[in-house]
N, C-alpha and C positions, 0 to 999 in steps of 0.2 A: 431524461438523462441530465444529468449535470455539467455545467460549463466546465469548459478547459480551462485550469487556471494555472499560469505558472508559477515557481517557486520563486519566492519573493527575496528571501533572506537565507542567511547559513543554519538559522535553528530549522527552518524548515526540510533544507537538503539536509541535515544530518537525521531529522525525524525520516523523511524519506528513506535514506540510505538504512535507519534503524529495524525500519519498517522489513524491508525487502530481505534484509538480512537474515531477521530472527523467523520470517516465513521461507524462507530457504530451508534453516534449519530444520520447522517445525516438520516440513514435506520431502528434508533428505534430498535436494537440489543443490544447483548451483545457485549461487544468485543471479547470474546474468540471464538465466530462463526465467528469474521470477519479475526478474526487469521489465525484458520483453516481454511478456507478458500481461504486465501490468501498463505498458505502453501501449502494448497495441489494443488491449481493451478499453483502455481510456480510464483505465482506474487512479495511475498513479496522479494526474493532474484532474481528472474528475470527480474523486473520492478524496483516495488518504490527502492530495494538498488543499483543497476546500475544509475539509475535516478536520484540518488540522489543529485550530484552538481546542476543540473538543478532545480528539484523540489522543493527545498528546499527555492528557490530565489523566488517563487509563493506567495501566497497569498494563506490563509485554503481554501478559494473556489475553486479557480483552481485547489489547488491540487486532494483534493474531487473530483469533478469535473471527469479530469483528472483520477485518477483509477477507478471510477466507470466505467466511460466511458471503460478503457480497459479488466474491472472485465466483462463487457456487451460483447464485441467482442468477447472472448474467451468463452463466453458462462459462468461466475460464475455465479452461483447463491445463495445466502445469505440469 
């Protein structure tokens, strides 16, 4: 599993917040379930902010995409 890393700068919290949002969207939630959830799985600071130089060079879909896909592996459910 991946270290906890916190968010260092403002590109990275508005990547975060980008993140959370347009997966709300894609699963017709709120954002604040896809928060928590992403917190208490450890995704949001063990995935998408480690990930973040990479993910960010993506395209919404892939990223979408991309943490669902690892929200799935881990077993999140939303």
């Amino acid at each position: 599993m991946e270290t906890d890393i916190a968010i260092m700068d403002m590109n990275q919290l508005e990547f975060a917040v980008f993140c959370i949002e347009n997966i709300a969207i894609r699963l017709g939630v709120n954002a604040g379930r896809v928060y928590r959830a992403s917190e208490d799985s450890h995704i949001l600071h063990g995935y998408i902010v480690p990930e973040y130089d990479v993910l960010h060079t993506q395209s919404k879909d892939y990223i979408v995409d991309d943490i669902l896909m690892v929200m799935k592996e881990r077993g999140v459910e939303i």
